[in-house]
C-alpha positions as CSV (number, residue, x, y, z in Angstrom):
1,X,102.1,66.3,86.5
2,X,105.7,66.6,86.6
3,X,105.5,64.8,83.4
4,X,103.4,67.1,81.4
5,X,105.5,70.0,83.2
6,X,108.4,68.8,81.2
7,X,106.6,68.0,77.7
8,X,105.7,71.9,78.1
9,X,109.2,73.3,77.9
10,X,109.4,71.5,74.3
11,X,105.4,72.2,73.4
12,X,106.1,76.1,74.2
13,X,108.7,76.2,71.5
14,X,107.0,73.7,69.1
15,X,103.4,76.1,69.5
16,X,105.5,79.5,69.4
17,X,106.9,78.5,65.8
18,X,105.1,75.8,63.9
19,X,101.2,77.1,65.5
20,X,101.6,80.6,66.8
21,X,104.6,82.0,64.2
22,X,105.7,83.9,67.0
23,X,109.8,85.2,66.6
24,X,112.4,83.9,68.9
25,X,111.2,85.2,72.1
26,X,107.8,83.1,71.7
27,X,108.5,80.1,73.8
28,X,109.5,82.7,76.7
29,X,106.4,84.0,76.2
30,X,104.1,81.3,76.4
31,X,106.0,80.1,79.5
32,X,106.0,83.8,80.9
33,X,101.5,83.4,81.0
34,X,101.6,80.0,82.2
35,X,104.3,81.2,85.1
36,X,101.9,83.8,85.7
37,X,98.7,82.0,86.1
38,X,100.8,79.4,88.3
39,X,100.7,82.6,90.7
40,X,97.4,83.8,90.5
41,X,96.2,80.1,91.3
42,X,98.8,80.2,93.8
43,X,97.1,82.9,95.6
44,X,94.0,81.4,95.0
45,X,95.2,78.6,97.0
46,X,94.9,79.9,100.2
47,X,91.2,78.8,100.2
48,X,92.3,75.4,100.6
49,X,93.3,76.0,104.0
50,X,90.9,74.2,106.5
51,X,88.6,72.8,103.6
52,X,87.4,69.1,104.6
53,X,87.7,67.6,101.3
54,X,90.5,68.4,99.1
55,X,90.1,65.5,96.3
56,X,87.7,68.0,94.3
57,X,89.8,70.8,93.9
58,X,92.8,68.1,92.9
59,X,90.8,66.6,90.4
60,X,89.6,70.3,89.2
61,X,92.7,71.7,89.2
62,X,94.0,68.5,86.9
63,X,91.3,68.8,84.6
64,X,92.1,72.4,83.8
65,X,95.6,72.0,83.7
66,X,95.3,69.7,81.5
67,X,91.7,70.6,79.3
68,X,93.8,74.1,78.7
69,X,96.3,72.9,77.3
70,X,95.1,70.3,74.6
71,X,93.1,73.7,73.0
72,X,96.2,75.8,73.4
73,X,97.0,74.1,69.4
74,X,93.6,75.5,67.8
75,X,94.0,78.8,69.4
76,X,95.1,82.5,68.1
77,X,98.0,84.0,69.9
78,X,95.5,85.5,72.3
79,X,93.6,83.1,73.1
80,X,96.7,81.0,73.7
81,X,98.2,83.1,76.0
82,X,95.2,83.2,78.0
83,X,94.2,79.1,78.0
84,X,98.2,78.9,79.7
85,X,97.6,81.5,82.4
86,X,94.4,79.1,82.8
87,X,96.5,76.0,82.8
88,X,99.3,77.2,85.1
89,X,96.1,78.2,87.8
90,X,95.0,74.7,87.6
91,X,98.3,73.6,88.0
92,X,99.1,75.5,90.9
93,X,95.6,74.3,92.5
94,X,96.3,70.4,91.6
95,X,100.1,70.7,93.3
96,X,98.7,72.1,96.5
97,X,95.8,70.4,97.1
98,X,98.1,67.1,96.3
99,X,100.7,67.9,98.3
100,X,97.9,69.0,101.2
101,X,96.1,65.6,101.0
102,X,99.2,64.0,100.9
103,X,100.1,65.5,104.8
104,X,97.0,64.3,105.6
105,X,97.4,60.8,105.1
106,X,101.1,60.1,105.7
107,X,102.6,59.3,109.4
108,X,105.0,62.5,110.4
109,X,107.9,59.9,110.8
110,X,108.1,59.6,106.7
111,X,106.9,62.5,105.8
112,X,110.1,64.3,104.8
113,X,111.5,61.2,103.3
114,X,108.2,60.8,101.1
115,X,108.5,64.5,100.0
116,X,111.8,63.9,99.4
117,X,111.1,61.0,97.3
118,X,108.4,62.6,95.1
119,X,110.7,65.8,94.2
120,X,113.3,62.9,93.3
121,X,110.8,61.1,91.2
122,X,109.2,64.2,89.9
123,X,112.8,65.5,88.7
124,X,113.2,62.2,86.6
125,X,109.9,62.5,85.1
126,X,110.6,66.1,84.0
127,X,113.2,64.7,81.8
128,X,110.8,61.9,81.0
129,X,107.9,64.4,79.9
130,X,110.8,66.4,77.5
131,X,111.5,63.7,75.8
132,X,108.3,62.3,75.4
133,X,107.0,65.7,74.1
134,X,109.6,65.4,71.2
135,X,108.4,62.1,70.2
136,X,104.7,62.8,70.0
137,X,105.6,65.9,68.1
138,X,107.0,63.8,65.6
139,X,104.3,61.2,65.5
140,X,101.2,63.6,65.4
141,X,102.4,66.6,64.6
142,X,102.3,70.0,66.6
143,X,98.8,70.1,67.4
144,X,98.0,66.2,67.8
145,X,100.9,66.7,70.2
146,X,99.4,69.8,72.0
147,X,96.3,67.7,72.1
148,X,97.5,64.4,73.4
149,X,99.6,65.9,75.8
150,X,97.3,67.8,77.6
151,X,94.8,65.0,77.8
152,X,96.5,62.9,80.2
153,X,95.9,65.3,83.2
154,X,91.8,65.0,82.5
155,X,92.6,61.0,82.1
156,X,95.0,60.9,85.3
157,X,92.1,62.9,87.3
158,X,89.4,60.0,85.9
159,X,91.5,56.8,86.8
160,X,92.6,58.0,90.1
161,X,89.1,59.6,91.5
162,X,87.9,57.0,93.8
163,X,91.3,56.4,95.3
164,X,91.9,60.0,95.9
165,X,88.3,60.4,97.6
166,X,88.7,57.4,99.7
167,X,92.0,58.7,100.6
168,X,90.2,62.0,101.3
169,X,87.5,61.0,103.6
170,X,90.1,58.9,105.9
171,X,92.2,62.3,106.8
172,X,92.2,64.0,109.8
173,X,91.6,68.1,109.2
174,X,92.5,69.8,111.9
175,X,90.0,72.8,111.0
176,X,90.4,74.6,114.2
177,X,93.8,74.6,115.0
178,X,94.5,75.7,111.3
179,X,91.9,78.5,111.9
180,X,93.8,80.0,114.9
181,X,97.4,79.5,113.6
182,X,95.7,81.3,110.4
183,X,95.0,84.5,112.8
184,X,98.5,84.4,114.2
185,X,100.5,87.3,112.4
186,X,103.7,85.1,111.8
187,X,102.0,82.4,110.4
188,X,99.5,84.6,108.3
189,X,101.3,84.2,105.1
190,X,102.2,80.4,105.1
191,X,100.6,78.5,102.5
192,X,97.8,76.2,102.8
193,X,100.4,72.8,102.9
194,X,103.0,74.3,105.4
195,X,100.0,75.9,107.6
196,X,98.4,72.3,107.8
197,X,101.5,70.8,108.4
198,X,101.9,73.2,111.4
199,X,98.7,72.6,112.3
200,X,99.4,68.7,113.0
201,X,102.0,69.5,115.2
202,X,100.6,71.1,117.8
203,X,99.2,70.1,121.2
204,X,96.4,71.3,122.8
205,X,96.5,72.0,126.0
206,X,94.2,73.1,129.1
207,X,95.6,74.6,132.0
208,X,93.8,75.8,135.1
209,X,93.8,79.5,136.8
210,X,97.0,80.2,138.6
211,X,99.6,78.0,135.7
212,X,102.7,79.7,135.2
213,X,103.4,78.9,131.8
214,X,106.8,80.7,131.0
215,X,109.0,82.2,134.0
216,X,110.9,84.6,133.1
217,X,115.2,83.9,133.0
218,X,114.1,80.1,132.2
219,X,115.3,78.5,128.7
220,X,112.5,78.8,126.1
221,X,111.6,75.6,124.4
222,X,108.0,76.0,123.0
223,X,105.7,78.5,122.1
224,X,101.8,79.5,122.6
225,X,98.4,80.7,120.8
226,X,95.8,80.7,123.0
227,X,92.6,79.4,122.2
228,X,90.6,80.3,124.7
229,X,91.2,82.2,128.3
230,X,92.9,85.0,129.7
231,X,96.8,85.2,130.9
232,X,98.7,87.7,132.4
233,X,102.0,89.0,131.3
234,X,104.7,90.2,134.3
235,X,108.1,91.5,134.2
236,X,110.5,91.3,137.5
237,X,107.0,90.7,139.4
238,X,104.9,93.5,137.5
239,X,102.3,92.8,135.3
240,X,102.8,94.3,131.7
241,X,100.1,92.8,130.0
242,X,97.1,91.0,129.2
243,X,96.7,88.2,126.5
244,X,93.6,86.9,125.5
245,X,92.4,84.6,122.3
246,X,94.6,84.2,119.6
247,X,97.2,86.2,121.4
248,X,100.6,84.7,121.3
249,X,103.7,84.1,123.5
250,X,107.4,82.7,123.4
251,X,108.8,83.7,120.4
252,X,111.8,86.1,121.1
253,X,113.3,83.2,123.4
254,X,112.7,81.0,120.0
255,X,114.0,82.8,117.6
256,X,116.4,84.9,119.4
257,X,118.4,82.1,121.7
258,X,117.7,83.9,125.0
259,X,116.2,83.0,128.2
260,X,112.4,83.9,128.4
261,X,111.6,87.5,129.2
262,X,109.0,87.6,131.1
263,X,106.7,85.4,132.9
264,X,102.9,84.5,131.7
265,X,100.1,83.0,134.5
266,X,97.1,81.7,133.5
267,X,94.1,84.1,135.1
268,X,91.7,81.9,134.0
269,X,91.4,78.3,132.5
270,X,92.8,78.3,129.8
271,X,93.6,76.4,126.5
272,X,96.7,76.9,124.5
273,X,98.0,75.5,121.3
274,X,101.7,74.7,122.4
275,X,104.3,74.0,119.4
276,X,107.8,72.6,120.1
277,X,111.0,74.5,119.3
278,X,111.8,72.3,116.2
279,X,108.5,72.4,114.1
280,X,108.1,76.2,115.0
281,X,111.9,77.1,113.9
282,X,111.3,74.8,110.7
283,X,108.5,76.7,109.5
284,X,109.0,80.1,110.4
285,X,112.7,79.8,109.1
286,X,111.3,78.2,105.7
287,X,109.5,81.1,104.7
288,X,111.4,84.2,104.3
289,X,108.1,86.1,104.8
290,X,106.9,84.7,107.9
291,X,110.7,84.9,109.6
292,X,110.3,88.6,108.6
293,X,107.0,88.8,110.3
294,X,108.2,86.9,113.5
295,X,111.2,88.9,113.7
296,X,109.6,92.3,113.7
297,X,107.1,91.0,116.1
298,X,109.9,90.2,118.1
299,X,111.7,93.8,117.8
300,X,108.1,95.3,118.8
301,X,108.4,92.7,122.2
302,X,111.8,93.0,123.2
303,X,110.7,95.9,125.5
304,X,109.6,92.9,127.8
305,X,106.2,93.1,127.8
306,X,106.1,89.1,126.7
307,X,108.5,86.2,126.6
């Protein structure tokens, strides 16, 4: 994709003047819709999260991004404009759903290096894709370009279909857990990759009536959703509150550096999703809007009425 990513900085100026006639802010243009339907399907993306099979949306969103584009050169300026909001949409859905599968198949001790090693590659074939647009420009013309261009997404989504849903059906989806961290306010506006991701590292845990499992004054190392059961919440031995399903605890020791709060007991069985201090700070602290979410729920808590 990165590929055809690049070609489209030089087909946005080749359409805007030799197809379109459009003055010298037409490339900006072009690339303004496609930016903007790579947000819309962006948004769209959050549908992803939980889904069992993502090779269908990939291939989808591939197909469009690349099907829009090849009649972007027989279109009016309208039409044009519309066909790359289209484009960028499927673009957006392809890149998650890829990058989605592709924590789904791949151990967590090479997953940052693989990521790593596909921006590397994908930065390389940017270049690749610019230069490449220049040449088919001059070898087919504008709209043969436009054309041929485009057509390697729908090609790339053909060749690769029975790998991708092989590779599909051997992935563990943690449906549940991703349906719980969903509900939790901090995580609500993650997308569908990073909730997924967060979703794999977390441990499920049962613990029977009567488990302590934060005292208050000790050093915070993990936090809690609970999945089922009902836990009590005390403060110098009085009890503040009551947490029940897909309440949450151990945050403000997280993210603020300080011993816990407060204590939380189990009052019934219970089971907790438990995340480590590492994987919690890494993805809250990735996303602006999720750290601004877990600090304020942390402002609202520091009363003490949790840890």
């Amino acid at each position: 994709m990165s590929i055809l990513l690049g070609a489209m900085e030089v087909l946005c100026v080749v359409v805007a003047f030799a197809l379109l006639h459009l003055g010298a802010g037409g490339p900006g243009v072009l690339l303004a819709a496609s930016g903007a339907g790579a947000v819309i399907g962006g948004a769209v993306t959050v549908l992803l999260v939980g889904r069992a099979r993502l090779s269908p949306p990939l291939v989808l969103g591939l197909v469009v991004f690349g099907a829009a584009i090849m009649a972007v050169g027989i279109s009016p300026l309208a039409l044009a404009l519309l066909l790359l909001a289209v484009s960028g949409a499927g673009w957006s859905l392809a890149d998650v759903a890829g990058r989605t599968l592709l924590q789904r198949v791949s151990d967590d001790d090479v997953i940052a290096r693989l990521f790593g090693l596909i921006e590397g590659i994908g930065a390389g074939a940017y270049a690749i894709g610019s230069v490449l647009a220049s040449v088919l420009v001059v070898s087919f013309g504008a709209r043969g370009a436009v054309f041929l261009a485009g057509a390697t997404m729908p090609l790339l989504a053909l060749v690769s279909w029975r790998r991708l849903r092989a590779a599909d059906r051997s992935a563990h989806v943690p449906a549940a857990e991703m349906a719980l961290l969903r509900s939790v306010s901090i995580f609500a506006t993650l997308p569908a990759p990073a909730i997924e991701r967060l979703a794999h590292d977390v441990v499920t845990e049962t613990v029977p009536a009567g488990t302590v499992l934060v005292r208050q004054g000790d050093v915070g190392d993990r936090f809690y959703v609970i999945a089922d059961g009902i836990a009590v919440v005390s403060i110098d031995g009085a009890r503040v509150n009551r947490l029940g399903g897909g309440d949450h605890f151990g945050e403000i020791a997280l993210l603020r550096d300080v011993p816990r709060m407060a204590t939380v007991t189990a009052r019934t069985d219970l089971t907790v999703l438990v995340l480590g201090r590492e994987p919690f700070l890494e993805t809250v602290t990735g996303h602006p809007q999720s750290l601004e979410r877990a600090h304020r729920a942390a402002d609202r808590l520091i009363g003490g009425d949790r840890s």
